[in-house]
Backbone as a ProteinNet text record, in pm:
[ID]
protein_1_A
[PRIMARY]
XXXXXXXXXXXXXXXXXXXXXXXXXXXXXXXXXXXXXXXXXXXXXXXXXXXXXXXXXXXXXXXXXXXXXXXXXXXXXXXXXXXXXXXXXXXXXXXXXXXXXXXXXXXXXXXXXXXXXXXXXXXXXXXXXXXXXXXXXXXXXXXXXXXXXXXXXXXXXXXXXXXXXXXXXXXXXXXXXXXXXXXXXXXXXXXXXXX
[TERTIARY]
82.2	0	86.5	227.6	319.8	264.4	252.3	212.6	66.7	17.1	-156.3	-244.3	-224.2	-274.7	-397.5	-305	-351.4	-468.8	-468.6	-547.4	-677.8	-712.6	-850.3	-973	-1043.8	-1190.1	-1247.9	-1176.4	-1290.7	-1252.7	-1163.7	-1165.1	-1070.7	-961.1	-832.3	-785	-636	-524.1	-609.2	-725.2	-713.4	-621.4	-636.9	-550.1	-595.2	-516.1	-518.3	-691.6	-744.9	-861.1	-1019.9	-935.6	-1073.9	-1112.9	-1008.5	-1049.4	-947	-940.2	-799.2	-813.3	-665	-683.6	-648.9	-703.4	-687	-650.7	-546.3	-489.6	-482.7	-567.9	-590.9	-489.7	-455.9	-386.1	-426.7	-578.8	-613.1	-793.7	-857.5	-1003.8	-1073.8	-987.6	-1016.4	-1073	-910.1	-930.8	-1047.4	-1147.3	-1239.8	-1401.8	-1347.3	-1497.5	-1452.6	-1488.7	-1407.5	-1505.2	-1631.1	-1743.9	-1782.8	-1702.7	-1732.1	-1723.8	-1809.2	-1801.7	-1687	-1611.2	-1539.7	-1562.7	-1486.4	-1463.2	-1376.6	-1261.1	-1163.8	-1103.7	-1117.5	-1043.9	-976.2	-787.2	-694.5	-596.5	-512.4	-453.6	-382.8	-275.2	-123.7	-35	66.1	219.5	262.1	269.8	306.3	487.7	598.7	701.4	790.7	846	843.4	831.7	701.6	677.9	559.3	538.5	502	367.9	316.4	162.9	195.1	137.5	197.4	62.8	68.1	-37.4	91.9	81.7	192.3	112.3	-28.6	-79	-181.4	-179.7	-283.2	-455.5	-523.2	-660.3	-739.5	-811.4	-890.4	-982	-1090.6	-1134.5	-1221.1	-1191.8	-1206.1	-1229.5	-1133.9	-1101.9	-1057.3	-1060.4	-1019.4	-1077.8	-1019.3	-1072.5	-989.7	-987.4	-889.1	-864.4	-932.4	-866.6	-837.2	-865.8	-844.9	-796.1	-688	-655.6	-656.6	-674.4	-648.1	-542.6	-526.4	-409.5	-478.8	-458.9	-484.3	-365	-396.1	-271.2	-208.9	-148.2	-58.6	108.1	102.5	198	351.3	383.8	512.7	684.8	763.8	869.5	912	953.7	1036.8	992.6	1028.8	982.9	858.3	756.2	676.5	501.5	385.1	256.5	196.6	123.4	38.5	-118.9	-166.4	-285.6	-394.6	-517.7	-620.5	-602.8	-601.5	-593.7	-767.2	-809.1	-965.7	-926.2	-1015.6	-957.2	-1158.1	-1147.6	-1294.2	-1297.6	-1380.1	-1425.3	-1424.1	-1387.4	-1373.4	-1483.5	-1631.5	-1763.5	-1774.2	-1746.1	-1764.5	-1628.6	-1544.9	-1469	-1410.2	-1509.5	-1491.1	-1641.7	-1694	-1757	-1719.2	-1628.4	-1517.8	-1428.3	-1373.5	-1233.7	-1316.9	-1403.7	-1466.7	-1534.7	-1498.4	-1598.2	-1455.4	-1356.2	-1199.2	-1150.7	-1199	-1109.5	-1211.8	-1334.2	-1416.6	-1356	-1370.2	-1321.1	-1175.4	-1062.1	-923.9	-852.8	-950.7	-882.4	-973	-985.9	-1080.3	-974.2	-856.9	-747.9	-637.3	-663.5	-579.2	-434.9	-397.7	-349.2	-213.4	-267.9	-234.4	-190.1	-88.1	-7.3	-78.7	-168.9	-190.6	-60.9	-85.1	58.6	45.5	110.5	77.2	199.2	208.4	299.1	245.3	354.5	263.2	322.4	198.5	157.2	158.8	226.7	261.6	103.8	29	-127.9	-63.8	-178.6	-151.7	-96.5	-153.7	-138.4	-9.2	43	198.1	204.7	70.8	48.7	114	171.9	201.6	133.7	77.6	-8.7	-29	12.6	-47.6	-151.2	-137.3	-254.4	-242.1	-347.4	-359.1	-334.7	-269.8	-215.5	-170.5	-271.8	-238.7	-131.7	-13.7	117.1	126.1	182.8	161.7	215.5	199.3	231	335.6	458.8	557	570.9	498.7	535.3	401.7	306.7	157.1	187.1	89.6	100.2	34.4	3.3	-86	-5.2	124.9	232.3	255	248.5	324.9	450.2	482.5	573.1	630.5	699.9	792.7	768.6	602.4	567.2	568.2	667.6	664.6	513	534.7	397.8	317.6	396.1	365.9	308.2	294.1	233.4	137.8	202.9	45.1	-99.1	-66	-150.6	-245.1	-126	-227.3	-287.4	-235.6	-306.2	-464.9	-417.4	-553	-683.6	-647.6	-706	-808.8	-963.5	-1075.5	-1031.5	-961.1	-1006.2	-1103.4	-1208.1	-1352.3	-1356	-1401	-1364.7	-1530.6	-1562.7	-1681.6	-1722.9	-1609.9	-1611.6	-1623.2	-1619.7	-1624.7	-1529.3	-1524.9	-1361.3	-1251.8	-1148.2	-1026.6	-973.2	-1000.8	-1019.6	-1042	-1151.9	-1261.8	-1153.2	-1110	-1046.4	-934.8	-832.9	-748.1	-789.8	-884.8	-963.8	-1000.7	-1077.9	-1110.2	-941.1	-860.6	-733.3	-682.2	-686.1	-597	-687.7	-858	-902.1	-909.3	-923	-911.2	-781.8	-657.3	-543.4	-546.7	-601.6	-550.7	-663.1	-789.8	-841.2	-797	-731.5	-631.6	-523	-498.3	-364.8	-277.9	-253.5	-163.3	-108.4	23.7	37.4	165.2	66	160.7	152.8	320	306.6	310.5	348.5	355.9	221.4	94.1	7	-130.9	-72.6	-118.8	-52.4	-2.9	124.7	52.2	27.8	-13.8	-177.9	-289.1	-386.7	-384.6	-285.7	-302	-242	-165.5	-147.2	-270.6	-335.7	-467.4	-524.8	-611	-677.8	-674.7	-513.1	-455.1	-527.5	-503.9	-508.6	-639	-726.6	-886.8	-957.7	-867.8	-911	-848.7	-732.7	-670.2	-541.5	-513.2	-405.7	-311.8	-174.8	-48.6	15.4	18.4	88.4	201.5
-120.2	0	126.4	132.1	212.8	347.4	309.7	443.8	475.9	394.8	454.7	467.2	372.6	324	423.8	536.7	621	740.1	705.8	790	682.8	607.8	499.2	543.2	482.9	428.8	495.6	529.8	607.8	784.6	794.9	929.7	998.4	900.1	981.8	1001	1097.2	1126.9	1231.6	1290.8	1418.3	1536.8	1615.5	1715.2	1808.1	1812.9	1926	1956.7	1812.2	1826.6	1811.9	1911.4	1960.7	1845.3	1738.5	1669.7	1603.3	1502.6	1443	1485.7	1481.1	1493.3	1362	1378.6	1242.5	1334.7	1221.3	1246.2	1168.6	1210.2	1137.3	1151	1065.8	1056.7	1035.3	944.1	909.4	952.1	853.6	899.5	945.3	962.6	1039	1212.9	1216.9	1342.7	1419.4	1298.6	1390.6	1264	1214.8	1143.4	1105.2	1180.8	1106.6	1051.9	1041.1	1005.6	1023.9	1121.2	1134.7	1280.1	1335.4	1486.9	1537.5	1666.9	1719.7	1874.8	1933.9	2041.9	2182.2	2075.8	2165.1	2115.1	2143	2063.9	2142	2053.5	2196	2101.4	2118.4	2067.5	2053.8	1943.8	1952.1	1832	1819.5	1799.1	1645.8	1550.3	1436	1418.2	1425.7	1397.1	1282.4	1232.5	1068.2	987	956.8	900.1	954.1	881.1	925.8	825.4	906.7	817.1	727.1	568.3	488.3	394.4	306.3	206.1	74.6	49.1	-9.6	-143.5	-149	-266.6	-331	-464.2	-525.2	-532.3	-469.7	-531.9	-581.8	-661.3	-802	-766.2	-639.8	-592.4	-506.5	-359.5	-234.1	-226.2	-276.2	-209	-356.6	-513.7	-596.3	-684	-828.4	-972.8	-1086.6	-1175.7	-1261.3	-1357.5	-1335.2	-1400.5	-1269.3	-1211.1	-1090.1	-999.2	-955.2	-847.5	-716.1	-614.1	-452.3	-408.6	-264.3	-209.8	-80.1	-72.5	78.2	95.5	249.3	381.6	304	345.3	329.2	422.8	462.8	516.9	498.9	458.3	387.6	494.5	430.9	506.6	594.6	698.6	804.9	927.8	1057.2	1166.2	1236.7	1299.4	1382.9	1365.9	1397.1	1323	1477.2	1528.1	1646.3	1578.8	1585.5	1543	1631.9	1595	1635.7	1596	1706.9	1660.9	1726.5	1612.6	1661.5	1671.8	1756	1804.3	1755.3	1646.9	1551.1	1617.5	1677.1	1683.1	1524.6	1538.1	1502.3	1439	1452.8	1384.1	1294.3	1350.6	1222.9	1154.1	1125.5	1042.5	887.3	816.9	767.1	670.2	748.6	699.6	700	837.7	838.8	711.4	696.8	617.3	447.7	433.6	323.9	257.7	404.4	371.4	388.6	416.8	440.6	322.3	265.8	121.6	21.1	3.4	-38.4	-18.2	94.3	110.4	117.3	140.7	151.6	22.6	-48.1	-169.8	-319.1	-320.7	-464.5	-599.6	-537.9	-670.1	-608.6	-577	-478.1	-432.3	-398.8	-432.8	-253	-192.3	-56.1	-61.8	35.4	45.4	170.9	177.9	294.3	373.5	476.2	565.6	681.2	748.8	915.3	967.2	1069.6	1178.4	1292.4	1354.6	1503.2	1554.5	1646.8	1717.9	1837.1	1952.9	2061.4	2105.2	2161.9	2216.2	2385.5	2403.6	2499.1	2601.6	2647.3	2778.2	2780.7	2666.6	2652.9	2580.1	2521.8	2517.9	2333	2281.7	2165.1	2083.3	1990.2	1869.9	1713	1644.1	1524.3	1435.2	1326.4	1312.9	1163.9	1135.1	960.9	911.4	858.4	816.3	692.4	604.3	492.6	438.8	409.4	357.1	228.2	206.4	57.2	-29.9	-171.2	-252.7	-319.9	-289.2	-354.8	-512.2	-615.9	-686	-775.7	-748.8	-771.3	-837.8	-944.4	-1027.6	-990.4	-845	-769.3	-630.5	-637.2	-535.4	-557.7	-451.1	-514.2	-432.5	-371.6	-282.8	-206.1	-172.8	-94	-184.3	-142.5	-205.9	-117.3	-167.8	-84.6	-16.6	85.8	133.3	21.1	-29.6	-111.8	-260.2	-267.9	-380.5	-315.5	-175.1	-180.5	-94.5	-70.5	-41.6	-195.4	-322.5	-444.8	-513.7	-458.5	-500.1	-377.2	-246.6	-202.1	-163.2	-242.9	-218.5	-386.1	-327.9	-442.2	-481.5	-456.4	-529	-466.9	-523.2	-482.8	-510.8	-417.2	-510.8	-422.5	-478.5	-411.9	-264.9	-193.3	-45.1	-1.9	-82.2	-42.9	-107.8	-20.3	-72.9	38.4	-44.6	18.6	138.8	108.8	263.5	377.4	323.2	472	513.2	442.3	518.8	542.3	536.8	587.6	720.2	714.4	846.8	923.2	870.8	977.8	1084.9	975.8	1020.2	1135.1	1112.4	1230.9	1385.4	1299.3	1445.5	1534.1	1444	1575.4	1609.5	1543.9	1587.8	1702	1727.5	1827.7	1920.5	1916.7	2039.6	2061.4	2045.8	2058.1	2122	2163.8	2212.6	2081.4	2013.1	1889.3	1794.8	1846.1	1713.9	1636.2	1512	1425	1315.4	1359.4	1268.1	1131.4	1096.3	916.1	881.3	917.9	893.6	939	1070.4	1072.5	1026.8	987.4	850.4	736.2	672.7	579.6	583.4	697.2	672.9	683.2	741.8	721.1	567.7	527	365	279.2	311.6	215.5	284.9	388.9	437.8	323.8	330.2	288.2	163	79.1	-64.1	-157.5	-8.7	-9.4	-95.2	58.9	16.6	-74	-154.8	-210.1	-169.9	-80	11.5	-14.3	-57.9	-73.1	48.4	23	134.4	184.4
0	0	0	-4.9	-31.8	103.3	212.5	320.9	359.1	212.9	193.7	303.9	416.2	482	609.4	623	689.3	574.8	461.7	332.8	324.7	408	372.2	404.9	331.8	320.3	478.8	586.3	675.5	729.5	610.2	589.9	696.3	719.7	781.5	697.5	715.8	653.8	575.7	592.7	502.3	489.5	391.2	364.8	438.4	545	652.4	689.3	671.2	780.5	675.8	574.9	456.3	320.6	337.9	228.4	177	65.5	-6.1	-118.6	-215.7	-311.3	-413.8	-497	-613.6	-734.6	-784.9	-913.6	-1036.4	-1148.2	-1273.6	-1372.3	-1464.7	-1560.1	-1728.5	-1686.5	-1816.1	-1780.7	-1758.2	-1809	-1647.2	-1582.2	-1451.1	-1471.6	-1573.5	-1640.1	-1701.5	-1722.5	-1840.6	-1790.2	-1682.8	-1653.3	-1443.4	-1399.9	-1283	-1184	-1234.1	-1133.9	-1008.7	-990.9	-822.7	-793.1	-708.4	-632	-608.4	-632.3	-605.9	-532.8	-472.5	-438.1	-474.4	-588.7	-670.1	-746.6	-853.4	-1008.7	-1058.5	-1049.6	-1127	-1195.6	-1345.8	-1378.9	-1303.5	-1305.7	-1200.2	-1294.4	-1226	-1273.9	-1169.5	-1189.2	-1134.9	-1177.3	-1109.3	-1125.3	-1133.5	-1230.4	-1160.5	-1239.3	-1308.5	-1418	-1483.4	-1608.8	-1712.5	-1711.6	-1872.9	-1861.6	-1993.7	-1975.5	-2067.7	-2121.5	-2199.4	-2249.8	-2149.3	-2051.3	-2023.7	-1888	-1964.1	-1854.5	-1936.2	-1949.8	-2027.4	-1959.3	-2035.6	-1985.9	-2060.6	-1932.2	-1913.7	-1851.5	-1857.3	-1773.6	-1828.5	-1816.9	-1929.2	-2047.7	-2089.8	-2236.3	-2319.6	-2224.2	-2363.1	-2246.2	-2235.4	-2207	-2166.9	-2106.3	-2085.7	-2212.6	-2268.9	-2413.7	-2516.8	-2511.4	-2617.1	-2535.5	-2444.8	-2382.5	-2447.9	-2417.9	-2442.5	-2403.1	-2397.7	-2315	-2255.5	-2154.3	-2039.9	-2038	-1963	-1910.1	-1767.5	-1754	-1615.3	-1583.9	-1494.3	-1483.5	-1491.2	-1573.4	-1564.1	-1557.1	-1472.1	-1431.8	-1488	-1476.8	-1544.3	-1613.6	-1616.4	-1677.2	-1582	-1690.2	-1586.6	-1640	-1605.7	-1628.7	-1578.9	-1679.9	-1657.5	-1642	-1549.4	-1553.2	-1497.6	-1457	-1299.7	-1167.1	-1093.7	-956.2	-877.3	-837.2	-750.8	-630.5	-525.4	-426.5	-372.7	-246.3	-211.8	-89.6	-78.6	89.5	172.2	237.2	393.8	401.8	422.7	412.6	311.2	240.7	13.1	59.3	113.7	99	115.4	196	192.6	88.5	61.7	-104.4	-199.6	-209.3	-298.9	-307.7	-221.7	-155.1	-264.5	-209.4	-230.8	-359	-441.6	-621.6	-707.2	-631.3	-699.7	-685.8	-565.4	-560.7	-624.4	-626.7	-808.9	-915.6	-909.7	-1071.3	-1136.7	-1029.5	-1082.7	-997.2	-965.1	-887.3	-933.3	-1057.1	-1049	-1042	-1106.9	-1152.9	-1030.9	-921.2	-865.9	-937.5	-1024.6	-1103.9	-1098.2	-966.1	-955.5	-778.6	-790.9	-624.5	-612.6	-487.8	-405.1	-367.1	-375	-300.3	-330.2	-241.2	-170.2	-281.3	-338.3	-431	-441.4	-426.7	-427.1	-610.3	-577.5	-783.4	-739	-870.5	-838.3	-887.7	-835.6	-920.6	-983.8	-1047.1	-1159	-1126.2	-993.7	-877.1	-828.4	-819.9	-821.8	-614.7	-598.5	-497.8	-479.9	-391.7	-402.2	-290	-332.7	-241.4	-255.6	-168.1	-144.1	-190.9	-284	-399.5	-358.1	-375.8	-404.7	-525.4	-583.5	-703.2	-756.6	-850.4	-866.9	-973.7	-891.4	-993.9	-1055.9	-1167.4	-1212	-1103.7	-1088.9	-1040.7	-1146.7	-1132	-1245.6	-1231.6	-1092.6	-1085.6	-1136.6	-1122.6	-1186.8	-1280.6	-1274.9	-1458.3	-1593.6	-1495.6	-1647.4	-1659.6	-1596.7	-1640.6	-1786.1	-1856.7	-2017.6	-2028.6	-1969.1	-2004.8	-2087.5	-2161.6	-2282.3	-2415.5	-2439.7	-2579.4	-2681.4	-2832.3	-2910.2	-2954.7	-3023	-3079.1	-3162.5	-3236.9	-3299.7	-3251.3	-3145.5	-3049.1	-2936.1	-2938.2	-2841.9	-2931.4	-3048	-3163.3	-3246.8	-3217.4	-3232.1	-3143.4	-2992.9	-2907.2	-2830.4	-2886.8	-2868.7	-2997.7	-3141.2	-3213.5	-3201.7	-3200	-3228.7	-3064.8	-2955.1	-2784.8	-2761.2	-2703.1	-2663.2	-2476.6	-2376.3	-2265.8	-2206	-2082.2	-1997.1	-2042.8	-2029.2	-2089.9	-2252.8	-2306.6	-2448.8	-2538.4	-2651.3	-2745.9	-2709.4	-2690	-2651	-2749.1	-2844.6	-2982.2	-2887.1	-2862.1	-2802.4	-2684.3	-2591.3	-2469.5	-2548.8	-2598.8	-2667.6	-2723	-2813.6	-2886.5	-2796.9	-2686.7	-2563.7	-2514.4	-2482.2	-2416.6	-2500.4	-2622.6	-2738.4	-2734.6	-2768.6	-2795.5	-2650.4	-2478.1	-2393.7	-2363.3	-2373.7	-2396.4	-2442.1	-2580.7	-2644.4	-2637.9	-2600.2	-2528.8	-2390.7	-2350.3	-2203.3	-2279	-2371.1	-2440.3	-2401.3	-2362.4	-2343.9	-2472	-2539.1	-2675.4	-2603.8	-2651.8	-2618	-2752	-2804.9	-2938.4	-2941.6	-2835.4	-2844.2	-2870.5	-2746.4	-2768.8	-2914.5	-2994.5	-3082.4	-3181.3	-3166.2	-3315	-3301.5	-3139.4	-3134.2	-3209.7	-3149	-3260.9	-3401.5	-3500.9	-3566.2	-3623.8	-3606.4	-3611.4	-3569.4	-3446.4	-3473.5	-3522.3	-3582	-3697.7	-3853.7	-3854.3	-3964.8	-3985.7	-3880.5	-3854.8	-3863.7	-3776.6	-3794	-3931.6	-4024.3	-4160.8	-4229.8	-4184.6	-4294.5	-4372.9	-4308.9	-4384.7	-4308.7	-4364.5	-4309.4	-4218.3	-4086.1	-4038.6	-4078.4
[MASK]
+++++++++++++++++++++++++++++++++++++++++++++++++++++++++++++++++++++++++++++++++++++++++++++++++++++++++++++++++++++++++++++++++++++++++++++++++++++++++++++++++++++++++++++++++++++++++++++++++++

């Protein structure tokens, strides 16, 4: 639980009393299901945002896997940080560990994110599990473009969260070319067309 322990489900370890904060990377960003009190871009140091975990779950299947985001080592991750009252939290606490924990497949752990204001705070933040059997790690584009083109999982087709990821990226002003290289390779692939 990397420290987490005191950040749980009955609403200790808040941030100085008023609430926790949570920090998104991928579809937290632009769907995060839960009540907030303050939504500000911020800056995760550390590592980066990757297609770097297979799912069996979300976005693909235990016979047809997908690929999700995960945070994987190194560089820096501009994302959302929500700021939960103190009361919503441990409902909060409890529809995060549903939904970003079905394959537990993610390390709870405390990092702090610089927010926009230049204000720095304490975030809950789920890191890959490098040791997980649904770690994929450092997959070329070219493999994780055949592994997220046609995976279908609970959530939809893995296209779509990819497509989701690029277009609020970039109404966030946020480019990140790996990940728009990567849609256009499954675009490509979609149709038939040689990447």
């Amino acid at each position: 639980m990397d420290g987490f322990a005191d950040f749980s489900s009955d609403g200790s370890g808040m941030a100085g009393g008023n609430g926790a904060w949570v920090f998104g990377y991928g579809s937290l960003m632009w769907r995060p299901g839960f009540s907030y009190v303050e939504r500000s871009s911020a800056i995760l140091h550390g590592r980066r945002r990757a297609f770097c975990i297979y799912s069996v779950h979300h976005r693909g299947t235990y016979e047809r896997p997908g690929l999700v985001l995960g945070l994987a080592p190194g560089g820096a991750v501009r994302g959302t940080a929500y700021l939960v009252a103190e009361a919503d939290w441990p409902e909060v606490y409890a529809y995060l560990m549903e939904r970003e924990q079905p394959t537990e497949t993610y390390v709870e752990a405390r990092r702090t994110v610089r927010l926009t204001d230049g204000r720095r705070v304490e975030s809950l933040v789920f890191l890959s599990d490098v040791s997980h059997p649904q770690w994929a790690g450092a997959l070329s584009l070219e493999r994780q473009a055949e592994l997220i083109t046609g995976a279908v999982g609970l959530s939809g087709p893995n296209e779509d969260y990819l497509r989701d990821l690029v277009g609020h990226l970039r109404e966030a002003g946020v480019r990140d070319r790996a990940m728009e290289d990567l849609l256009v390779r499954v675009e490509r692939q979609a149709l038939g067309s040689p990447t």
